[in-house]
N, C-alpha and C positions, 0 to 999 in steps of 0.2 A: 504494500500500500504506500503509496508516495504521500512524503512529508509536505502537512499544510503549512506555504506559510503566507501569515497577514499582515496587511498595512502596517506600516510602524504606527500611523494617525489611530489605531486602532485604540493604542495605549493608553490614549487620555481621554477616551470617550467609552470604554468598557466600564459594564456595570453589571453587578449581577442581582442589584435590585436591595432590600431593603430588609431585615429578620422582621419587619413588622408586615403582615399583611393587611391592616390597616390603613398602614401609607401606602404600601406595595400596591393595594386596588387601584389607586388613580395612576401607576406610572405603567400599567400596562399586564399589572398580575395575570390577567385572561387568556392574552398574548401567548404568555410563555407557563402559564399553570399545566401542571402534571396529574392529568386525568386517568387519576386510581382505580383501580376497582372499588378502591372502597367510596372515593366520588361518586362516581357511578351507582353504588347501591345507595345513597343518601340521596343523590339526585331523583331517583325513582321512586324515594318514599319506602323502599323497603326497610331501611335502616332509618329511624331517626333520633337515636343515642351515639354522639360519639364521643369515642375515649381516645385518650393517648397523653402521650407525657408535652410538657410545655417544647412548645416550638416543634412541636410533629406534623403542624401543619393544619390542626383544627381550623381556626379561624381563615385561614387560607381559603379552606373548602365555602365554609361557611359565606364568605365576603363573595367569589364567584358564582355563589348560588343564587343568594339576594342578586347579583347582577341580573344576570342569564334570565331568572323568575321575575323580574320590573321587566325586560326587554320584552318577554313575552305575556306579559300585562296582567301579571297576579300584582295583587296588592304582599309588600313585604312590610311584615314586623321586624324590628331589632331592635332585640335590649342588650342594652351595654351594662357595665359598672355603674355607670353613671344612673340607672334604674333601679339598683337594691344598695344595700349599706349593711353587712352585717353589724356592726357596730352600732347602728339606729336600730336595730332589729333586737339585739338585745340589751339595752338601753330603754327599749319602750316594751316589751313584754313582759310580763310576769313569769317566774320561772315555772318551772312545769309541780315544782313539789311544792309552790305556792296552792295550790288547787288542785294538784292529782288531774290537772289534764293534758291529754296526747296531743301536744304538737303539731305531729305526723300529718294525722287527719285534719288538724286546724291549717296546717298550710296547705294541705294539698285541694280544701273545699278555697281557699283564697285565692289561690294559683287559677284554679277553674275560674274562678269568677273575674280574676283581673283580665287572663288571655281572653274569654269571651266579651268581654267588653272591649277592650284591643280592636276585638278582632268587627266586631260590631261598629265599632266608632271607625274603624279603617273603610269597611265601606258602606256609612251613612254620607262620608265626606264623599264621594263619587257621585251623589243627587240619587239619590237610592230612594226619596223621596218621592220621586214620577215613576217609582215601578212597581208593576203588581207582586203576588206571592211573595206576599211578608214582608217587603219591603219596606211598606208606610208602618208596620207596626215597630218595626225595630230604630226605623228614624223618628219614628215620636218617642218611646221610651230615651233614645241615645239625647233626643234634644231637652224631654225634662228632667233626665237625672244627670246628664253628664256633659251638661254643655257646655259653650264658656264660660274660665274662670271655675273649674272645678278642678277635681283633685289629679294631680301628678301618679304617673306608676307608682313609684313606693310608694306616696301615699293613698294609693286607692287600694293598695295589699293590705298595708297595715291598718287601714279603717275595718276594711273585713276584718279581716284578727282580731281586734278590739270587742267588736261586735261579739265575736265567738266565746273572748277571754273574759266579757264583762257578763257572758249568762254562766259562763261555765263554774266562774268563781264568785260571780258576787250574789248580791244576798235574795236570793230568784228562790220561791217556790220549789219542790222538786218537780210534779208535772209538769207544771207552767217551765220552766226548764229545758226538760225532755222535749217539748214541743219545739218550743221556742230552736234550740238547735240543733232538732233535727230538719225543720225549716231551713235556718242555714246551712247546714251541710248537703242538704237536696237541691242549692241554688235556688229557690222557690221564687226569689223576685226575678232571676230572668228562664225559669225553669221553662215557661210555658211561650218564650220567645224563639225557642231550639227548634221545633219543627218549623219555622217563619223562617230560622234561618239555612238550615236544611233547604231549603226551597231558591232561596238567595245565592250558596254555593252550588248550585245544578250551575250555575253559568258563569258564576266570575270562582277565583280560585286565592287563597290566601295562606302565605307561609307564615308563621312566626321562628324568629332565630334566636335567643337563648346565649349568649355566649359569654368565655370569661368567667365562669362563675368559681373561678380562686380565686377573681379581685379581693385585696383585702380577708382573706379567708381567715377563721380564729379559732376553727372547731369546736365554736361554743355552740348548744343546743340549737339555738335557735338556725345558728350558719347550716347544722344537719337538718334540721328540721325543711327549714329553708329549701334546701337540696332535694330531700328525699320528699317531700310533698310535691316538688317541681314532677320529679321524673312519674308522680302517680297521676299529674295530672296531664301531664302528655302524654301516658297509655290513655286515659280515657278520654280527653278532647279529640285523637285522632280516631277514634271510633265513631264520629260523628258523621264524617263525611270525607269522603278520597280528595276533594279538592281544598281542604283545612289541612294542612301541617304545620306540626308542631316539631323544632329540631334543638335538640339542646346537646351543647359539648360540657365535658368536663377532664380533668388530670385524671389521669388513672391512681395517682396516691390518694386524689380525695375521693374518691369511690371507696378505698379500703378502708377511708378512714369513716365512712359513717354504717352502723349496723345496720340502719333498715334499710339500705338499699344492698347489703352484701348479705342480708337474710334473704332478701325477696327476689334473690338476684334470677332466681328461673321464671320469675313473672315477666321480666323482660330482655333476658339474655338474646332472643332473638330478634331483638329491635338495636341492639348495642353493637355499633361497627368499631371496632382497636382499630386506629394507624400502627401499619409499621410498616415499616422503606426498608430496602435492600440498598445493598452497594450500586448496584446497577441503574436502581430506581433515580439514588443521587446524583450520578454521573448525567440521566435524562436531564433532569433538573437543573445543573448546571449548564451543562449543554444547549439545554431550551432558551437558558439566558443570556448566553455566548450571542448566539443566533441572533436575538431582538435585539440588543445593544446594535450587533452590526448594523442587523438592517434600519435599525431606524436611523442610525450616522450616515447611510449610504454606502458601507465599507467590506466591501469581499462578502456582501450580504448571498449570492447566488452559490460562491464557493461554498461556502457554511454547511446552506441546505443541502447539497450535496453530500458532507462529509458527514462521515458517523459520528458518535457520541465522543468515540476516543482520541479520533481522529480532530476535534475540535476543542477539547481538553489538551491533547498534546500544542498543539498550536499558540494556546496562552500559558501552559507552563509547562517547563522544562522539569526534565527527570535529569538525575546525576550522569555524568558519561559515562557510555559501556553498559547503563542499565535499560531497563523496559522503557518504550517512551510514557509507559504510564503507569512506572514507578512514582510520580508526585501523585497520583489521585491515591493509590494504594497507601502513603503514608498519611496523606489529607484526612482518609474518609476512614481509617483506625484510628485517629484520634477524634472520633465523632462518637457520638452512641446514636448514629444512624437517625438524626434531626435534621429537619432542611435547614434551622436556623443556626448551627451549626458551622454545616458545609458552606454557608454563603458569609458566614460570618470571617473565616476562615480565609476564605480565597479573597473578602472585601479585603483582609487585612497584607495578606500577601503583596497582592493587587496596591496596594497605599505604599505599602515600604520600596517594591519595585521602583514607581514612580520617582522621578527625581536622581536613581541612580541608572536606568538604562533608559534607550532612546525605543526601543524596542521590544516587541516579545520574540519568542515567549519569557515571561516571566522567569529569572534565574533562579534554581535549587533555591538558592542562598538567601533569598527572600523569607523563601516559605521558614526556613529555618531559625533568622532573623525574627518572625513576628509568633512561632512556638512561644516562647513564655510567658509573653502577653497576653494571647489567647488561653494557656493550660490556666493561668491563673483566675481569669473571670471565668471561666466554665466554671471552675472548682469552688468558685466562690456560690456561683449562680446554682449548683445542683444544690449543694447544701441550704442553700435558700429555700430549694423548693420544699424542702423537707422541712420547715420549721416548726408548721405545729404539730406533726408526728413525733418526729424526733431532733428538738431544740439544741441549737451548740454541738450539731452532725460536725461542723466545721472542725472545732476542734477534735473531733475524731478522728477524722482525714487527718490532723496536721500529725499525727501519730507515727505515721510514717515517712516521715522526711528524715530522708537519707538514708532510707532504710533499702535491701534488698527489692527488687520486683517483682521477685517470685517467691514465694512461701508455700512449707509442705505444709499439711498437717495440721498437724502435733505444734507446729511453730507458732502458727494463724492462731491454732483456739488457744495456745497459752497466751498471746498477745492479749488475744478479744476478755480475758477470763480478767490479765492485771487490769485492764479497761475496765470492765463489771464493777469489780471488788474496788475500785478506787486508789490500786498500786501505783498506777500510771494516772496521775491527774489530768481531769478535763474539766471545761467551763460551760456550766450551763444546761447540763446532758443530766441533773440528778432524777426528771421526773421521768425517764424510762431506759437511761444505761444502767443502774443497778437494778436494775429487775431482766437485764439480757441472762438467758448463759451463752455461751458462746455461739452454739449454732444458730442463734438467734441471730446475734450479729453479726455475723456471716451473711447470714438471708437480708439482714437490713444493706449492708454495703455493698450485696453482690444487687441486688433491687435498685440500688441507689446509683448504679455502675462506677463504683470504685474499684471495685472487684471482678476478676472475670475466672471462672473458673475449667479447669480441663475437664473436657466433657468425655472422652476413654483415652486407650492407650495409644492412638496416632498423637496425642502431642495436643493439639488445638484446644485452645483456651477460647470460652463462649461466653459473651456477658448475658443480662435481662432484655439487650436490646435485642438480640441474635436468635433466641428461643424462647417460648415464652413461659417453657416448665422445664426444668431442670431436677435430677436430682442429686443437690449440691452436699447431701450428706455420703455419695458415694466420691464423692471429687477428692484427688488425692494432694491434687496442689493447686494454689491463686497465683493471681497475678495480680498486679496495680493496675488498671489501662493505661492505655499508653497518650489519654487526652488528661491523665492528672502526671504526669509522671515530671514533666517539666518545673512545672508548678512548684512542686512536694522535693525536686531534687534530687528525683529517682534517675541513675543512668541506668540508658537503653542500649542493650549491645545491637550494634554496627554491622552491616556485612551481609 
């Protein structure tokens, strides 16, 4: 295969786009977005649970969706962060052992009742008004209870809630009670507008999107509650009608971390799409943005589409001499846990330190090598982030092995993980769940967390969380450090 090569002008107008898919929609995300199967099954409504770890590319999906679904003239919902506050949430409820009442079902009868109004008020605004079947009744309700100058998303959640919390606990009758909220939990003020709007989706079609919902996250009741009512009331809003969907993402650590949705998980395990990418997948990925940069500068745009994936990765960056020309993706895309934001983070930063010291690509080895520490260190910093309110002051767990070997048998790992526990080995901040580890425990926390990767049989090959997604790591006879904290932490990597 003949080596590509491109404009040197290429150099300072290559971009491989933005880890925010947020910004990334407006500069062309559609362009060059990498249509998944798992896309695919969310696009058709098969799936409308998605999981995966931050920067897997949820919102991505998500933000293309809403696109594509306004182009072909559904009304979209999107709630942002800027829609809930778990910190308002429990700030203004009462705790559950105030009252002895469930949560659970009080967000999930709120959830209903806010997305149908949503979804109601999205299209009363369309003059839904001049049209028969149900139309005039849901534009009169939507105009006298919820017109202008009424309540905001969060607050039209949290007024329900109130409602529910001020019969459940205060000083009510017990009949009068039992009525009273079972009333609200049958939605009964807009129970009887359901077949009106049944009628109304035969012809127009409405998405609601969901997303983000670790902004701010604290694991306090109300934040699960919050969660696990979400996801009970998008099984049951979508059983309304094929042209209503409801789509909500979330991290896969905060799925583990609330019980009733890891109890209830066979209620909706077939509604729940996992991202996860392959090495391959990422190279498309990169590749697809190689390609748009060009064409939209004008530049070797026709060459491009022609070349393959690798073939357009070698051409921005160079592999060491004497090795594979795609020796630089292969050491790129192992220090990733296989995330777009990641990969793109990575090549941006290459890509930056390049500049200014050549006139041309591809990109020198030396680059990539050059912006390693910088990058191993905000990963390292950013995973243990994710993990805060599971397990707080993860950080200083990681920092436990600085300078330490990269491979461990054993017998080495769980005496490490045990002085960890037992408090031999001091750490900050870790006391409300590392003395309650024993060791195989944190083993599963760090091999989860991808600090760890461990050898999956006797060829040799070491497999993180990101690679499989069950492992069984009490038969593993040795770890590893990955090789995207190893920089960071101090760890050398042998060469060769």
């Amino acid at each position: 295969m003949a080596k590509l090569s491109l404009s040197p002008k290429i150099l300072d107008v290559l971009d491989f786009g933005t880890p925010s898919a947020e910004r990334d929609i407006s500069r062309g995300l559609e362009k060059y977005f990498v249509e998944s199967d798992a896309y695919q099954r969310v696009r058709s409504g098969a799936k409308t649970i998605l999981m995966g770890n931050r920067g897997a590319g949820k919102s991505a999906i998500f933000k293309v969706l809403a696109k594509r679904e306004r182009a072909a003239g559904s009304h979209v919902i999107e709630l942002s962060p800027e829609d809930y506050s778990y910190e308002l949430l429990s700030s203004t409820m009462a705790a559950e052992d105030a009252g002895s009442w469930a949560k659970h079902g009080a967000y999930a009868a709120a959830w209903k009742y806010l997305i149908y109004i949503l979804v109601m008020k999205a299209l009363a605004r369309k003059g839904m008004r001049l049209t028969k079947g149900g139309g005039r009744e849901i534009h009169k309700y939507i105009r006298d209870n919820h017109g202008a100058g009424q309540l905001g998303t969060l607050s039209l959640l949290v007024s329900y809630l109130k409602r529910l919390e001020a019969i459940k606990i205060g000083p009510i009758e017990a009949g009068l009670r039992t009525r009273e909220l079972d009333r609200l939990y049958k939605l009964e003020e807009i129970q009887n507008l359901l077949p009106a709007l049944r009628k109304v989706l035969d012809g127009q079609r409405v998405v609601v999107l969901v997303d983000e919902l670790d902004r701010g996250w604290d694991s306090s009741e109300d934040a699960k509650a919050f969660v696990s009512g979400l996801f009970q009331a998008c099984v049951s809003i979508n059983a309304l009608h094929d042209n209503l969907r409801v789509y909500v993402s979330l991290r896969q650590e905060l799925y583990d971390d609330i019980p009733a949705l890891y109890e209830d998980a066979q209620k909706h395990r077939d509604l729940l799409e996992k991202i996860y990418w392959s090495e391959e997948s990422l190279l498309e990925l990169i590749a697809k943005r190689i390609r748009y940069s060009a064409h939209e500068k004008g530049f070797d745009a026709e060459a491009l589409e022609r070349a393959g994936d690798r073939a357009c990765w070698s051409a921005v960056f160079a592999s060491p001499p004497g090795r594979a020309r795609d020796e630089s993706f292969r050491y790129m895309v192992d220090r990733t846990l296989y995330r777009p934001r990641e990969i793109i983070q990575f090549c941006s930063e290459a890509l930056a330190q390049a500049r200014g010291r050549t006139s041309r690509l591809p990109v020198p080895y030396s680059a990539i090598e050059r912006c390693e520490y910088g990058y191993s260190a905000e990963r390292t910093k950013d995973i243990a982030a994710e993990y805060r309110s599971q397990y707080p002051g993860l950080l200083s767990v990681f920092e436990i092995f600085r300078s330490r070997p990269h491979t461990f048998g054993r017998d080495e790992l769980e005496l490490l993980c045990l002085e960890l526990a037992v408090g031999d080995i001091p750490t900050h901040g870790t006391e409300t769940w590392l003395p309650f580890c024993n060791p195989g425990d944190l083993i599963e926390v760090l091999w989860r967390a991808g600090l760890l990767t461990a050898e999956a049989n006797a060829n040799g090959r070491f497999l993180g969380s990101h690679q499989v997604q069950h492992l069984n790591l009490g038969a593993a006879k040795r770890f590893q450090v990955h090789e995207m904290f190893r920089s960071s932490l101090g760890i050398a990597t042998e060469t060769g």
